[in-house]
C-alpha positions as CSV (number, residue, x, y, z in Angstrom):
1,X,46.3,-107.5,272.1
2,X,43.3,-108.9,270.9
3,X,44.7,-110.3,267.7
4,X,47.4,-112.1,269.0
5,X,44.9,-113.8,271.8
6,X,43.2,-114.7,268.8
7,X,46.2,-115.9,267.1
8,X,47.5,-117.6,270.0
9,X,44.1,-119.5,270.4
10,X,43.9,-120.8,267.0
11,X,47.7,-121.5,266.6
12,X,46.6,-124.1,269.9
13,X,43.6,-124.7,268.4
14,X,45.5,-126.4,265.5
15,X,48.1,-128.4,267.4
16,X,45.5,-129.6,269.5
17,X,43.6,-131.2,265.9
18,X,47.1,-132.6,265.2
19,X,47.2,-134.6,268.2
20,X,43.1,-135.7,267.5
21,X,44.6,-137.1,264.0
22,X,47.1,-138.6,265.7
23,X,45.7,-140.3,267.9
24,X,43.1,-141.3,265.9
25,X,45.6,-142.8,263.6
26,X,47.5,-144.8,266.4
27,X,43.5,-146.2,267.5
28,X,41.7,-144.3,270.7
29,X,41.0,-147.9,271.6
30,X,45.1,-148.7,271.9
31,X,45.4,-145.4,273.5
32,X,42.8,-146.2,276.1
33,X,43.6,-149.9,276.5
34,X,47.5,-148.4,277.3
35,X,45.9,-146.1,279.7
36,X,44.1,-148.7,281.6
37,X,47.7,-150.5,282.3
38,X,49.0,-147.6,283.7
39,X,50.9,-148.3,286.9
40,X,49.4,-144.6,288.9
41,X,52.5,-144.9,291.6
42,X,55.0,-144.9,288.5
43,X,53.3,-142.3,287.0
44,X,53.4,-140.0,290.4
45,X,57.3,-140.7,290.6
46,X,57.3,-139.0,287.1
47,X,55.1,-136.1,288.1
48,X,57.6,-135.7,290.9
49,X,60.2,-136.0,288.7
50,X,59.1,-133.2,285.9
51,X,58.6,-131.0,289.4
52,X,62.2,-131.5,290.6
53,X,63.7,-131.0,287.0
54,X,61.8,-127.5,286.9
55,X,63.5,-127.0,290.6
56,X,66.6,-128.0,289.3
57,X,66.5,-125.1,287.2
58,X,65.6,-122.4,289.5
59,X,68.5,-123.5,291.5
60,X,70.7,-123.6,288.5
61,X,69.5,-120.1,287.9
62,X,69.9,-118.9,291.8
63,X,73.8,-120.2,291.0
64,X,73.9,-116.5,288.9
65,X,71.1,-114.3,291.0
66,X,72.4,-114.6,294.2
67,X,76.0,-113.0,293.2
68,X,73.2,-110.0,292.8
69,X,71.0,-110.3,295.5
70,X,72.1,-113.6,298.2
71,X,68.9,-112.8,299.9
72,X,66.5,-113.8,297.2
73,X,64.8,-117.5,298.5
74,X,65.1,-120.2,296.0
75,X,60.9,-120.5,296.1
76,X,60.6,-116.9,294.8
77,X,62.9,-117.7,291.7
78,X,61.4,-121.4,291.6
79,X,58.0,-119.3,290.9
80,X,58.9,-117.6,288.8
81,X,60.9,-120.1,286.2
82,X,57.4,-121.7,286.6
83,X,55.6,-118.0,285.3
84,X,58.4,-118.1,282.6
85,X,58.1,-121.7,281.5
86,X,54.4,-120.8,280.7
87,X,54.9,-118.0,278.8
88,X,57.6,-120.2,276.5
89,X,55.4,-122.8,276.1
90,X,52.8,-120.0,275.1
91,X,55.2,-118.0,272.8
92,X,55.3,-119.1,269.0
93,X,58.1,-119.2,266.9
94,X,61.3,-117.3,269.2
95,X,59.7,-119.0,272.7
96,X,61.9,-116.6,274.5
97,X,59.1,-114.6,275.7
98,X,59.3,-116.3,279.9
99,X,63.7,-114.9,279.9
100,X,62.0,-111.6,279.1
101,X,59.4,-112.4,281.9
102,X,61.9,-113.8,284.3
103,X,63.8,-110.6,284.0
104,X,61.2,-108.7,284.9
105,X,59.8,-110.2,287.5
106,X,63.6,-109.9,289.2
107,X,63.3,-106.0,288.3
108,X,59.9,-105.4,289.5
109,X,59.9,-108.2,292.9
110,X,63.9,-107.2,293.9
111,X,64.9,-104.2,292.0
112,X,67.7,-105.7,290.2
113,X,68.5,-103.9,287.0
114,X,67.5,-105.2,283.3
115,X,70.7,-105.6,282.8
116,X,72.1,-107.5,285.2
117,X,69.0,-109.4,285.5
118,X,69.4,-110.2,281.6
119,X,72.6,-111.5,282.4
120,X,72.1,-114.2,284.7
121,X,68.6,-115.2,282.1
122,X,71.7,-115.7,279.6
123,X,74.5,-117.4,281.7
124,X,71.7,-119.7,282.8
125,X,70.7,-120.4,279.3
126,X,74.1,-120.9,278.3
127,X,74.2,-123.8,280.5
128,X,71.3,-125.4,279.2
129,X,72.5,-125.1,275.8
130,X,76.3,-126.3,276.7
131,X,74.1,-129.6,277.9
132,X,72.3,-129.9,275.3
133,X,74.5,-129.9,273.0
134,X,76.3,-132.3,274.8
135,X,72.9,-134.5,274.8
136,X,72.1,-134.2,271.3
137,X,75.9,-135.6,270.3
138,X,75.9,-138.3,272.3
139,X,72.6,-139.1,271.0
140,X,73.3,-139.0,267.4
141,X,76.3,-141.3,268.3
142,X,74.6,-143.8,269.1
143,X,71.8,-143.5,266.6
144,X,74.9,-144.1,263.9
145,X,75.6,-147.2,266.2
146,X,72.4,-148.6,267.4
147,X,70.3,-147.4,264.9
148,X,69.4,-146.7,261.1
149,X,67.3,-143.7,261.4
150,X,65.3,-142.3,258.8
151,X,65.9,-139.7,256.4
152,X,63.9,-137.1,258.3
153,X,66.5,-137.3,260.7
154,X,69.2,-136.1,259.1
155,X,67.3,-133.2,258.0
156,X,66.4,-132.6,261.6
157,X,70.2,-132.8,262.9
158,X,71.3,-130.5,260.0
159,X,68.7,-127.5,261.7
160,X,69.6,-127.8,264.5
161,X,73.5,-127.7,263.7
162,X,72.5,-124.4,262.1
163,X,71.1,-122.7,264.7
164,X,73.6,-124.3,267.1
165,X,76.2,-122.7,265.1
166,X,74.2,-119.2,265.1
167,X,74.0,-119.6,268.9
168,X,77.6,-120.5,269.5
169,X,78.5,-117.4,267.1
170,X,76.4,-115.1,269.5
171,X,77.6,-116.6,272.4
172,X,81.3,-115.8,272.0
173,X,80.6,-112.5,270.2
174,X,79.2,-111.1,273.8
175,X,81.9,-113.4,275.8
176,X,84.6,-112.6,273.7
177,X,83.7,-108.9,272.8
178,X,84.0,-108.9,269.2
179,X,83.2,-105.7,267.9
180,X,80.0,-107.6,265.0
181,X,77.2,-107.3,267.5
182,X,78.3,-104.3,269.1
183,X,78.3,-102.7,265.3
184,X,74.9,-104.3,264.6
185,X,73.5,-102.6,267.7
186,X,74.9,-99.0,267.0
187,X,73.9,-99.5,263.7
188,X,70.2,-100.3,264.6
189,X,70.2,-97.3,267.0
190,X,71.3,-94.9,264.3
191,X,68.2,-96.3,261.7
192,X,65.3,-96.9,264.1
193,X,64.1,-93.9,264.8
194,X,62.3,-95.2,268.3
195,X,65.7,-96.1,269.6
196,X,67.8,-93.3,268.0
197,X,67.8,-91.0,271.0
198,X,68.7,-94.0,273.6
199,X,71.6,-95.0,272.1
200,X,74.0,-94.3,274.3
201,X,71.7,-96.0,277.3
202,X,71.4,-99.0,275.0
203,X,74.8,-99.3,274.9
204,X,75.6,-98.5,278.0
205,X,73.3,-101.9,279.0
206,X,74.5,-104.3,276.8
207,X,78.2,-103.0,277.7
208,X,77.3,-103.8,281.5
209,X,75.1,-106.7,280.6
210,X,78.2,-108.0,278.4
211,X,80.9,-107.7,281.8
212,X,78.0,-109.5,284.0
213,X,77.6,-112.3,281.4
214,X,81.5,-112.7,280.8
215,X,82.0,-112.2,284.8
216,X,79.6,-115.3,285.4
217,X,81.0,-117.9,283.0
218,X,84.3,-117.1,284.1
219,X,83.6,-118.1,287.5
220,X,84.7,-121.6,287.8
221,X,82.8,-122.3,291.1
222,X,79.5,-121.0,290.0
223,X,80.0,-122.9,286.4
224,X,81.1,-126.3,288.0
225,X,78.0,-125.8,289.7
226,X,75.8,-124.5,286.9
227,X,76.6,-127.5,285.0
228,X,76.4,-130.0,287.8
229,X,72.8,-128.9,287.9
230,X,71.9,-128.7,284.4
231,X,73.5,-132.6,284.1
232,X,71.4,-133.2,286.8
233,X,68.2,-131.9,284.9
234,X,68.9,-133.9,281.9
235,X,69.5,-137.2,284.4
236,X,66.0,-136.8,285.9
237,X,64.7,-136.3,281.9
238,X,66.6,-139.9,281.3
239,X,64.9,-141.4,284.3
240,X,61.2,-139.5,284.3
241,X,61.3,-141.6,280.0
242,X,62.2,-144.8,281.2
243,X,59.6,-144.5,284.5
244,X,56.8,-143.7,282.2
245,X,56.8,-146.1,279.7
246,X,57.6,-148.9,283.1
247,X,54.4,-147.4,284.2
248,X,52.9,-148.3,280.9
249,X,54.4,-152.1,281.0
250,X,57.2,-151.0,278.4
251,X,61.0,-151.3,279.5
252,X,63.2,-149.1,276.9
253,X,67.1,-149.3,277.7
254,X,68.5,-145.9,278.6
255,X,70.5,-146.0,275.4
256,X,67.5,-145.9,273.6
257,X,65.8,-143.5,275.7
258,X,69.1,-141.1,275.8
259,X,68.3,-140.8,271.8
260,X,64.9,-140.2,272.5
261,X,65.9,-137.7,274.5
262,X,68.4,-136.1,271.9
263,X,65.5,-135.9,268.8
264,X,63.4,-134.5,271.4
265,X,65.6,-131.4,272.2
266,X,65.4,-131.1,268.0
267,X,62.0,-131.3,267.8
268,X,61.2,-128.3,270.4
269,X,63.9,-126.3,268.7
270,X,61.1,-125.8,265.6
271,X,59.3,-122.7,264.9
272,X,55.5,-122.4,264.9
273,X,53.0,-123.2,267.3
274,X,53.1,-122.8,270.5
275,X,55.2,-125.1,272.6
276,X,55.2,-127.2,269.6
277,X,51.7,-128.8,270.1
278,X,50.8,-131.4,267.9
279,X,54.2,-131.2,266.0
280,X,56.1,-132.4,269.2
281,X,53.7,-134.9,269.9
282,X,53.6,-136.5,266.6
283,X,57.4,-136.7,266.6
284,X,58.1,-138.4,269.7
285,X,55.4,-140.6,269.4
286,X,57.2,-141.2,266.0
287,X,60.6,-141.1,267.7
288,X,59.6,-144.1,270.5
289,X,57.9,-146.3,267.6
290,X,61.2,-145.9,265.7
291,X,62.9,-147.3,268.9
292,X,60.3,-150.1,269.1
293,X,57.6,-148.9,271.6
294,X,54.4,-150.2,270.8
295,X,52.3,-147.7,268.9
296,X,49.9,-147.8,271.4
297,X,52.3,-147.3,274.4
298,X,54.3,-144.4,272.1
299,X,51.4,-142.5,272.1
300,X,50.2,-142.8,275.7
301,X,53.7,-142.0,277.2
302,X,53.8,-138.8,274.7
303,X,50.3,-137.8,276.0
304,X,50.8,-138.1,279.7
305,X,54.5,-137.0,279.5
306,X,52.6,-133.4,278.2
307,X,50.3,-133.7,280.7
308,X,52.4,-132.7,282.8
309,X,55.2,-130.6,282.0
310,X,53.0,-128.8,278.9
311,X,49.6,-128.3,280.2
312,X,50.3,-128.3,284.1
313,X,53.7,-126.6,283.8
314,X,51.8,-123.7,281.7
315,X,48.2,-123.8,283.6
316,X,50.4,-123.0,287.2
317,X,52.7,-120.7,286.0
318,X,49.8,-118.4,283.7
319,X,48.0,-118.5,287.6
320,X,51.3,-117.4,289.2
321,X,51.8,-115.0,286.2
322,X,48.3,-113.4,287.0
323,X,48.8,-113.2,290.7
324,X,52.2,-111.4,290.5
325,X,50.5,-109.2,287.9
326,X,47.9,-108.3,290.3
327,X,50.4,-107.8,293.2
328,X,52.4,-105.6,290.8
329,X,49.7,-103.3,289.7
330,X,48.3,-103.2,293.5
331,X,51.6,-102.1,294.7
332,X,52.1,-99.4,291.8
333,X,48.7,-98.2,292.9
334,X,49.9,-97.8,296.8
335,X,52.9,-96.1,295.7
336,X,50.9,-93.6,293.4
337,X,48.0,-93.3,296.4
338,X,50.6,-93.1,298.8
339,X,53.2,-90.4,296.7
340,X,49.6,-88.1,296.0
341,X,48.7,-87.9,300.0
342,X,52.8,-87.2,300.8
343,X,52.1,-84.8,297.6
């Protein structure tokens, strides 16, 4: 435990020397000059903004729970996307640590099973990629249109087309049922030995996760609705860009900014440090110069934009993530106290 704290600390510690070098390239006295333009009633529209985007997804997300459980409250699963948000944004290279934590969190709060818990973590995540795939087309359009990007680019739209196409391929394996994953998995069962003698409950699971998941997309009310939320998310994304660089006395069209939102969704999609600090900062900043925003403003907007949904996203949802730890291991402890006094 101790040795990934470590690594976690330094892997931070390094992004955050990226963004020094950065910064210092751009000029701290262009950074702070942009600063002291900063319209503060803007910038409180766009705090709003990153707040109802992160709602947005806990309702998307109570779309799939509540065919479990209708009596969960929307500010229970709103807590904890936050408590899994901070754990992504803390997780190098997969950043899929906060599904595992949303999933338990539902097991451990409501008692709804790992696997069907799992499967409304996937639907949900389903959408978001469906969207942002839609996104990053639409913004690569008009790139080729508008635009004469970089080399770099295409190198960037090439990964991501790969592990798009690996996603897609899992995606309709479980939807589909295909027998390559279910092969995969009985084959890992029969040659880890840790596993071996729980292969017939880990098959079980993903057989029952697999109907949930397959049950859920093919439910055209709750998908109409899934994806009227998740276009939603990505609308309040378009406007929260175009508010904070107003705030900063810089008006970027919304072509421009939809594009800036497409690289963006490219750029988090690489492996490394956590939440991509440094490297995301250094690209966008990148990104809005390439689109014309004053280096100065490109970095300001980059830095306050991770203000908030990096740093305060990830500083309120570790403090949630403590205090439902806490509750969790004081209710264990009144079960055990309370089973040895029955005992």
């Amino acid at each position: 435990m101790k040795k990934e704290a470590f690594q976690l600390i330094g892997l931070l510690a390094v992004g955050i020397l990226i963004i020094f070098f950065l910064f210092r390239f751009i000029g701290f006295d262009e950074i702070y000059s942009s600063l002291r333009e900063l319209n503060i009633y803007y910038y409180l529209i766009v705090i709003a903004l990153v707040i109802g985007a992160s709602f947005l997804w806990a309702l998307r997300w109570r779309v799939f729970v509540k065919k479990i459980d209708p009596k969960i409250k929307i500010k229970d699963l709103f807590k904890m996307m936050l408590v899994g948000q901070a754990v992504n944004n803390l997780t190098p290279i997969v950043k899929m640590g906060g599904e595992v934590a949303r999933v338990y969190l539902l097991k451990e709060k409501f008692k709804i099973k790992v696997k069907e818990g799992f499967a409304t973590v996937a639907t949900d995540l389903t959408l978001e990629f469906i969207v942002d795939i839609v996104i990053v087309t639409v913004a690569v359009i008009l790139m080729m249109i508008f635009t004469s990007p970089p080399t770099v680019v295409y190198l960037m739209i090439l990964v991501f087309a790969l592990v798009s196409s690996l996603i897609v391929f899992i995606i309709l394996e479980i939807y589909l049922g295909y027998s390559k994953l279910f092969r995969m998995l009985l084959w890992l069962c029969k040659h880890i030995k840790s596993i071996k003698s729980r292969e017939s409950e880990i098959l079980e699971k993903y057989t029952t996760f697999r109907k949930n998941f397959k049950r859920s997309l093919q439910d055209r009310r709750m998908f109409g609705e899934g994806m009227a939320l998740s276009f939603s998310r990505k609308g309040l994304d378009v406007l929260k860009y175009y508010l904070l660089l107003l705030a900063l006395g810089h008006h970027l069209s919304f072509v421009n900014i939809v594009i800036a939102i497409g690289l963006s969704i490219m750029l988090l999609l690489i492996p490394g440090i956590p939440g991509n600090v440094g490297v995301y900062e250094g690209g966008m900043a990148a990104v809005f110069i390439f689109l014309g925003v004053p280096s100065g403003v490109a970095g300001t907007a980059v830095l306050l934009d991770r203000l908030v949904w990096y740093w305060g996203i990830t500083g309120a949802g570790s403090m949630l993530g403590a205090k439902y730890g806490m509750d969790i291991i004081s209710r264990r402890a009144h079960k055990e106290g309370y089973s040895t006094k029955k005992g």
